[in-house]
Structure formats: structure tokens, C-alpha cells
BADRENDO-922518 format. One record per atom (N, C-alpha, C, O): residue number from 1; residue in three letters; atom name; z, y, x. Coordinates in pm, whole numbers, plus 32768, in hexadecimal, padded with zeros to 4 digits. Example, Ala and Ser with C-alpha at 12.3 -4.5 7.8 and 13.67 -1.06 7.14 Angstrom:
2
1 / ALA / N / 830C / 7DC7 / 8527 $
1 / ALA / CA / 830C / 7E3E / 84CE $
1 / ALA / C / 830C / 7EB6 / 8528 $
1 / ALA / O / 834E / 7EB4 / 8590 $
2 / SER / N / 82C4 / 7F1F / 8505 $
2 / SER / CA / 82CA / 7F96 / 8557 $
2 / SER / C / 8313 / 8003 / 850A $
2 / SER / O / 8324 / 8072 / 853D $
***
This chain:
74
1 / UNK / N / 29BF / 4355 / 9BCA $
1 / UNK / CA / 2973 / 4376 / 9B54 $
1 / UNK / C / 291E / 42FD / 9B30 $
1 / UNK / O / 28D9 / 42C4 / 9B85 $
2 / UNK / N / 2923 / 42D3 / 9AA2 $
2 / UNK / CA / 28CF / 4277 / 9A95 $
2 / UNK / C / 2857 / 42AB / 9A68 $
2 / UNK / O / 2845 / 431D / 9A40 $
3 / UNK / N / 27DB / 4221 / 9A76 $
3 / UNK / CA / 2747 / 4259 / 9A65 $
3 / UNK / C / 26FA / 41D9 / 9A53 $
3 / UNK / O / 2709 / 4170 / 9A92 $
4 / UNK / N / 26AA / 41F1 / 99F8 $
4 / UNK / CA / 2645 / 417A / 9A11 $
4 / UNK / C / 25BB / 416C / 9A88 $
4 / UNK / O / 2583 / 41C7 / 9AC5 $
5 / UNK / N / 25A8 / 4105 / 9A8C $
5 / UNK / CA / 2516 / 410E / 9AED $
5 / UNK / C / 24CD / 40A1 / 9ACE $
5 / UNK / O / 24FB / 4030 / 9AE0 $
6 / UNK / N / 2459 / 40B6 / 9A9E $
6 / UNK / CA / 2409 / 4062 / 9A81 $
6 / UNK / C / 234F / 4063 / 9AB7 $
6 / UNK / O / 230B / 40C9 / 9AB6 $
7 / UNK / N / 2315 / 3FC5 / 9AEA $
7 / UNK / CA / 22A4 / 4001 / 9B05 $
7 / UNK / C / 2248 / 3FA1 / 9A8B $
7 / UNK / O / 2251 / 3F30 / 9A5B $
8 / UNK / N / 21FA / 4008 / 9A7F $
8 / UNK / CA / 2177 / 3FCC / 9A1F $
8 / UNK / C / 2117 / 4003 / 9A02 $
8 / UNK / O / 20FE / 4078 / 9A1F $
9 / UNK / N / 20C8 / 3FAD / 99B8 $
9 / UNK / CA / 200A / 3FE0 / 999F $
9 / UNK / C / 202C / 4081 / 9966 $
9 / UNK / O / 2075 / 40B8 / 9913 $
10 / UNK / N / 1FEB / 4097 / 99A7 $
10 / UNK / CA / 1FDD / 4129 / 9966 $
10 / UNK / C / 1F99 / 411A / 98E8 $
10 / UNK / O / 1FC6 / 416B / 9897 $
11 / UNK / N / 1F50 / 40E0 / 98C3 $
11 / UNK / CA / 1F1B / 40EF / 982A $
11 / UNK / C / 1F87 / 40C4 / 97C6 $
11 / UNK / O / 1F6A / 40B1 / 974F $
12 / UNK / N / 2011 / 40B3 / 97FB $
12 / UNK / CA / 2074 / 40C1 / 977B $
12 / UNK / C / 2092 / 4137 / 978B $
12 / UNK / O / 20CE / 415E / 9728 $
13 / UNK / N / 2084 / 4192 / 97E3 $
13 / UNK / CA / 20B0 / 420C / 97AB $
13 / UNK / C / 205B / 4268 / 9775 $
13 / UNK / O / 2087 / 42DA / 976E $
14 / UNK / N / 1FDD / 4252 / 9748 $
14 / UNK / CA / 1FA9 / 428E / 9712 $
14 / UNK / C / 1FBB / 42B1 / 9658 $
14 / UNK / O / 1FCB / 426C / 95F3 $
15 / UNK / N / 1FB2 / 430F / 966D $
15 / UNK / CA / 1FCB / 436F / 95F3 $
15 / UNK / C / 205C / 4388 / 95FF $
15 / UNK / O / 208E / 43C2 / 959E $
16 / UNK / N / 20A2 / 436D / 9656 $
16 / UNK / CA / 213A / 4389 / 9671 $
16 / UNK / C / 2135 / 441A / 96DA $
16 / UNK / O / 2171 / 4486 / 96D3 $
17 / UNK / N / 20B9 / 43D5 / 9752 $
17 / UNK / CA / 20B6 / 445F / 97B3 $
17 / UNK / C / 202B / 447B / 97B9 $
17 / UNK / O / 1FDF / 442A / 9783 $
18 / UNK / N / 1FF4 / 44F2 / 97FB $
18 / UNK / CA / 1F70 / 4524 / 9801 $
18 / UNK / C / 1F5D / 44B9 / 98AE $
18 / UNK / O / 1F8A / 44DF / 991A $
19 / UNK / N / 1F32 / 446E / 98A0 $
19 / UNK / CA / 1F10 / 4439 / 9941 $
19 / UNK / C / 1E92 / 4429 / 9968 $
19 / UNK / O / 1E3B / 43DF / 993B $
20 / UNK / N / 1E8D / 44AC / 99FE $
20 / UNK / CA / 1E2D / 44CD / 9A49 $
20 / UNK / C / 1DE1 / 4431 / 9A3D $
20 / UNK / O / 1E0E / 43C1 / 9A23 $
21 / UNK / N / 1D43 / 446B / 9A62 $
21 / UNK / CA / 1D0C / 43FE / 9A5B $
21 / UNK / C / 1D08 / 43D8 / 9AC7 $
21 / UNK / O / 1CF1 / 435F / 9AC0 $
22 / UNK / N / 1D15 / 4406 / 9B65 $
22 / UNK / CA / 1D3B / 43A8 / 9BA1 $
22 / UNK / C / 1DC0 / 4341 / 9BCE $
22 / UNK / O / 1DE7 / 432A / 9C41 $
23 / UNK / N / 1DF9 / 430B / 9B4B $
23 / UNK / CA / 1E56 / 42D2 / 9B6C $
23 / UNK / C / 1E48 / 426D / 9AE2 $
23 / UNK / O / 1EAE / 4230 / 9AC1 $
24 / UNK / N / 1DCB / 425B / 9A91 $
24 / UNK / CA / 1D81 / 420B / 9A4F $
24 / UNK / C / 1DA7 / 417C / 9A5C $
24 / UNK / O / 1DA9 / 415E / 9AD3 $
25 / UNK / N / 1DBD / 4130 / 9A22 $
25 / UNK / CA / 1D8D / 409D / 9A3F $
25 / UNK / C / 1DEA / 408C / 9AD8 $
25 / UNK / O / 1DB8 / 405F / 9B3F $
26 / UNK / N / 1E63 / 40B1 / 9ACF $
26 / UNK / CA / 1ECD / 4098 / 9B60 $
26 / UNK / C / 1F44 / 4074 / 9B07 $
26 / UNK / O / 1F5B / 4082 / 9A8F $
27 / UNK / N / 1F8F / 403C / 9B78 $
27 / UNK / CA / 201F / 404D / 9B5E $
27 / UNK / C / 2081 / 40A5 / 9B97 $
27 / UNK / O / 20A0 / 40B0 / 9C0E $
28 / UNK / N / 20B7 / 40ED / 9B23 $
28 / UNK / CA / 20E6 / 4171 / 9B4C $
28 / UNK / C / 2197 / 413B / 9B30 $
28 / UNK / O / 21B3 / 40DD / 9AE5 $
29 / UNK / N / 2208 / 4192 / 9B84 $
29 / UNK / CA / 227B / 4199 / 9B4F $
29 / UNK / C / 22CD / 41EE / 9B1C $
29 / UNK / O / 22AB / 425D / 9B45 $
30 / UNK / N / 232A / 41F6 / 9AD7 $
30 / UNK / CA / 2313 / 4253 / 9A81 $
30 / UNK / C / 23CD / 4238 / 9AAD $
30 / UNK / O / 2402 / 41CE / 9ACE $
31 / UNK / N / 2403 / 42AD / 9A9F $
31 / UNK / CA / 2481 / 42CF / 9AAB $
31 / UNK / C / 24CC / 4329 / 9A57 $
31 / UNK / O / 24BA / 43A1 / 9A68 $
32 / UNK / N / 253C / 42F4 / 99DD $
32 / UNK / CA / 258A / 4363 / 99BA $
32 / UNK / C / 2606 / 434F / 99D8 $
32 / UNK / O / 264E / 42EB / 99E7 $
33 / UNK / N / 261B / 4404 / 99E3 $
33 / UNK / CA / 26A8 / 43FB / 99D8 $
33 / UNK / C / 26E3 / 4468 / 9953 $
33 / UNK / O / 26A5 / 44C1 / 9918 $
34 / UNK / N / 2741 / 4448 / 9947 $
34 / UNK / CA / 279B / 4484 / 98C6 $
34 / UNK / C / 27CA / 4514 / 98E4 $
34 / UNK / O / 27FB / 4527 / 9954 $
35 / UNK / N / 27C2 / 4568 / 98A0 $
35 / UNK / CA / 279A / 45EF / 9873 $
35 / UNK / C / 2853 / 4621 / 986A $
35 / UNK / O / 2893 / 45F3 / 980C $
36 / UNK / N / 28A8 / 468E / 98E2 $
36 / UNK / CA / 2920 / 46AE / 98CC $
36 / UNK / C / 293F / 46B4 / 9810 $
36 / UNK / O / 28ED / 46BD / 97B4 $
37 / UNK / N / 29D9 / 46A9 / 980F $
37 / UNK / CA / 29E7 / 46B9 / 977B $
37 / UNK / C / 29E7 / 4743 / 9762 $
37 / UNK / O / 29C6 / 476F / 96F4 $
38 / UNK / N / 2A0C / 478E / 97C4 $
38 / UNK / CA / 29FC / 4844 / 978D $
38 / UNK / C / 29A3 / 4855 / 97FF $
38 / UNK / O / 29B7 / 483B / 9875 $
39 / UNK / N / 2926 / 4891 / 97B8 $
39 / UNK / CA / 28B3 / 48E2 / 9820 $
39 / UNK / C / 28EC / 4949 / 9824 $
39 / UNK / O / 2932 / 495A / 97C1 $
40 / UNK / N / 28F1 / 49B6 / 9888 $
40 / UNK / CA / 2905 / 4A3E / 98B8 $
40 / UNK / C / 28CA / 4A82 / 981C $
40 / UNK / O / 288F / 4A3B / 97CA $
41 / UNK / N / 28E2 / 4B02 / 9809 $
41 / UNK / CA / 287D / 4B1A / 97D9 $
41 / UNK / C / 283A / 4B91 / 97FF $
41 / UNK / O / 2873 / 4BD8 / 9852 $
42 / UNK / N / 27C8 / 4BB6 / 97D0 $
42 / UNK / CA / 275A / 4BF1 / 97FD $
42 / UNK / C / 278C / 4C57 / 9803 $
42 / UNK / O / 27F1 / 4C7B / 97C6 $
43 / UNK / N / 2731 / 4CAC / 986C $
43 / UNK / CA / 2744 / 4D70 / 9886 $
43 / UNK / C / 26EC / 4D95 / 9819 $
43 / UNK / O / 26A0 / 4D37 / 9804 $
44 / UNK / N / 26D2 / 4E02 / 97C0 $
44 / UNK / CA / 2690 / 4E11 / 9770 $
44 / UNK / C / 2650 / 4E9A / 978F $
44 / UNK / O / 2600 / 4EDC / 974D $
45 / UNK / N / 2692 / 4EB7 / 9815 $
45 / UNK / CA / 267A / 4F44 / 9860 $
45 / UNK / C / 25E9 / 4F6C / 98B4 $
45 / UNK / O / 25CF / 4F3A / 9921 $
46 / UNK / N / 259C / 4FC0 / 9877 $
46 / UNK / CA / 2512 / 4FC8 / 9869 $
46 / UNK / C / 24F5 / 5065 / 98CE $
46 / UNK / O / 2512 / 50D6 / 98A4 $
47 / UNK / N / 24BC / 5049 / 994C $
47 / UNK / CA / 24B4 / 50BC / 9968 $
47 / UNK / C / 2404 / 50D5 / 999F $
47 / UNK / O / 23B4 / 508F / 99DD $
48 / UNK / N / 2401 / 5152 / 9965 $
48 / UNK / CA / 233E / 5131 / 997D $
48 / UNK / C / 232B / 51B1 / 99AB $
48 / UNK / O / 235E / 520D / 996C $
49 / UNK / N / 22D8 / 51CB / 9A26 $
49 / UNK / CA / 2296 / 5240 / 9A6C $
49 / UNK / C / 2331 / 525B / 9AF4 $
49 / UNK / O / 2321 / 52C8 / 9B2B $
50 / UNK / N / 236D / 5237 / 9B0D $
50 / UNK / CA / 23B9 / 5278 / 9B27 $
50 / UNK / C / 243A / 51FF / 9BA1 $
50 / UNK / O / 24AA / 51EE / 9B71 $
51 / UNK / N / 2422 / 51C5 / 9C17 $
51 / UNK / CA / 24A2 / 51D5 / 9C4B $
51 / UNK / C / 250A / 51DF / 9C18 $
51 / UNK / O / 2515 / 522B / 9BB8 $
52 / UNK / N / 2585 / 518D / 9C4C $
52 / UNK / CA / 25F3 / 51BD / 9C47 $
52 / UNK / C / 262B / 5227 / 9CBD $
52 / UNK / O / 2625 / 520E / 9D35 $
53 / UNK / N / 2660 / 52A1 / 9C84 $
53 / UNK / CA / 265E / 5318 / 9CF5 $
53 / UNK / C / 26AE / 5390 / 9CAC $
53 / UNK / O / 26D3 / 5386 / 9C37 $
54 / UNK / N / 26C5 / 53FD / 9CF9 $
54 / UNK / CA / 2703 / 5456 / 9CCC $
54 / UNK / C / 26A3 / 54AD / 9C42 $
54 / UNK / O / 262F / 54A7 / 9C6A $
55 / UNK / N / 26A4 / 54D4 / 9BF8 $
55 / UNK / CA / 26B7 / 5533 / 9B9C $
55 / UNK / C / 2622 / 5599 / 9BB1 $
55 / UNK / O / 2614 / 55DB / 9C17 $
56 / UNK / N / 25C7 / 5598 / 9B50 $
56 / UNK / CA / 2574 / 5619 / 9B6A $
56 / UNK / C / 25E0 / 56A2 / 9B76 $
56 / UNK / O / 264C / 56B1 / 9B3D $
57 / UNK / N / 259A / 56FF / 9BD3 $
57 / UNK / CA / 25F1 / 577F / 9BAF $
57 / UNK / C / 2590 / 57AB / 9B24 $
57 / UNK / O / 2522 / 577C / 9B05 $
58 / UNK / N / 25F0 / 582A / 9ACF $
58 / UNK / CA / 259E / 583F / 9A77 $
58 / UNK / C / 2521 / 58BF / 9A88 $
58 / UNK / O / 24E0 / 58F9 / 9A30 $
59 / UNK / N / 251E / 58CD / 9B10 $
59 / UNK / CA / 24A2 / 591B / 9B50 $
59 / UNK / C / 246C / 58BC / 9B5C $
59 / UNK / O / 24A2 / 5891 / 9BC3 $
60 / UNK / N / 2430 / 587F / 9B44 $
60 / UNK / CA / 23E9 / 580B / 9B75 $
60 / UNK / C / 2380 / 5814 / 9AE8 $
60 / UNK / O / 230F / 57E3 / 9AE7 $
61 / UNK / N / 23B2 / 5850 / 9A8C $
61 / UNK / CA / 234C / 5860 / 9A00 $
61 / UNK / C / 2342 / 58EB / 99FA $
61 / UNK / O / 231E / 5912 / 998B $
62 / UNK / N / 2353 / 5930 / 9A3A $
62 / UNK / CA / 230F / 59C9 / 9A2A $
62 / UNK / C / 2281 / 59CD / 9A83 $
62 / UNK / O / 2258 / 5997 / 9AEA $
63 / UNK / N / 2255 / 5A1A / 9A32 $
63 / UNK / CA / 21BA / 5A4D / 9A3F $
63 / UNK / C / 218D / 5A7A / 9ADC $
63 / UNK / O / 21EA / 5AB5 / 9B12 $
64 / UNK / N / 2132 / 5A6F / 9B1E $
64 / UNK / CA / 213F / 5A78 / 9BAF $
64 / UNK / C / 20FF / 5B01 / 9BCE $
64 / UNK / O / 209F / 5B25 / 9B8A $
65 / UNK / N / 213E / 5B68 / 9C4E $
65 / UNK / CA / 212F / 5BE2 / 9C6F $
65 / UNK / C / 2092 / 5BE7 / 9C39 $
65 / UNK / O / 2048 / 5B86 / 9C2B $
66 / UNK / N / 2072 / 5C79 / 9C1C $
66 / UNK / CA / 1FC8 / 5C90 / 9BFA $
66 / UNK / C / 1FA4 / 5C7C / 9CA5 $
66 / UNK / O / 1F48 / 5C32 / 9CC7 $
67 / UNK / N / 1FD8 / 5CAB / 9CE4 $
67 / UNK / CA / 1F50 / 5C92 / 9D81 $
67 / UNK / C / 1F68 / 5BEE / 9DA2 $
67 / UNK / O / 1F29 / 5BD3 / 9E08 $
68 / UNK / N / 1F93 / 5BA6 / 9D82 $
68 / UNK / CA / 1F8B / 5B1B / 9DA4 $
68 / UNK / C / 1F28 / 5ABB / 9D11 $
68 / UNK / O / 1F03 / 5A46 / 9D05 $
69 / UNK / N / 1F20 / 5B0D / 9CD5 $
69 / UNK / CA / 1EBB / 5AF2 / 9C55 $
69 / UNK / C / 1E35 / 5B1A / 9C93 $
69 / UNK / O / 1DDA / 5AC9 / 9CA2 $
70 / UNK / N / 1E2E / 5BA0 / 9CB7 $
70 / UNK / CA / 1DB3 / 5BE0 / 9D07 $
70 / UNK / C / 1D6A / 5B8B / 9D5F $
70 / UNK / O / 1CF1 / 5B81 / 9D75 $
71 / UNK / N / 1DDC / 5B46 / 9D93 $
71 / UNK / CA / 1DBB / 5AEE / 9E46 $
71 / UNK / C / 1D80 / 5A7E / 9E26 $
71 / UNK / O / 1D40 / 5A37 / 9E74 $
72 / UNK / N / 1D9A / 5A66 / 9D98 $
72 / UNK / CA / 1D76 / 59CA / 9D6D $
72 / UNK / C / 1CF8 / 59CA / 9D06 $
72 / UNK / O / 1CBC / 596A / 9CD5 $
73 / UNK / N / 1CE1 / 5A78 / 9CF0 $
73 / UNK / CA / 1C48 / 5A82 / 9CAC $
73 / UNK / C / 1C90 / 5A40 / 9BF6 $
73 / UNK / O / 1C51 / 5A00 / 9BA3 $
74 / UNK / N / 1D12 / 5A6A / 9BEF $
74 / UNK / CA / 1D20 / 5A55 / 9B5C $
74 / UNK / C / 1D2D / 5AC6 / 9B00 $
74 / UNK / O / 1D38 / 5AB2 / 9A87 $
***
């Protein structure tokens, strides 16, 4: 794979990169490499509250016995 490598003042890269200030007034090196021609592409698959896992049952949304309501002072 080819790549460049280069070392230098860090104050040429300013306004190019955000650079921590401790690395101010140094010589930093800076390395790229070239970006595949097809990126993967992204999962767009969004899962929130919840594990991957089997299935609520659909008792799982019914209302709970009155003496276990009682027990809990609801």
C-alpha cells in the first residue's frame, strides 16, 4: 500500500487540524494513507432500549395480578 510520511512544524498544519496544545511549536509527523475505492457501506440498523434477544412474550404488556399491585402499594 502506498502512503506518504512526512515530518514538520506543526504550525503548517494549522487551520488544516485542531492541534492539542501540547504539541505547539514541535515537529510533528503526519501520515496518509489512501481511502479503499469502495467503503463498506454503513448499517443503518438502529436498535435502542433493547439487546439483541428473543422476542417480548405478549404477556409481558398485560396489566399485573391486583395482589401483586397491593404488594407494591399501587
Amino acid at each position: 500500500m502506498e502512503f506518504l510520511r512526512q515530518t514538520l512544524g506543526s504550525d503548517k498544519l494549522d487551520g488544516i487540524f485542531n492541534i492539542p496544545q501540547s504539541w505547539r511549536n514541535r515537529k510533528v509527523e503526519v501520515i496518509i494513507l489512501p481511502l479503499p475505492d469502495e467503503l463498506p457501506e454503513a448499517k443503518h440498523e438502529v436498535c435502542i432500549g433493547f439487546l439483541d434477544g428473543p422476542p417480548l412474550p405478549d404477556s409481558f404488556f398485560d396489566p399485573l395480578p391486583e395482589e401483586d399491585l397491593q404488594a407494591w402499594g399501587l
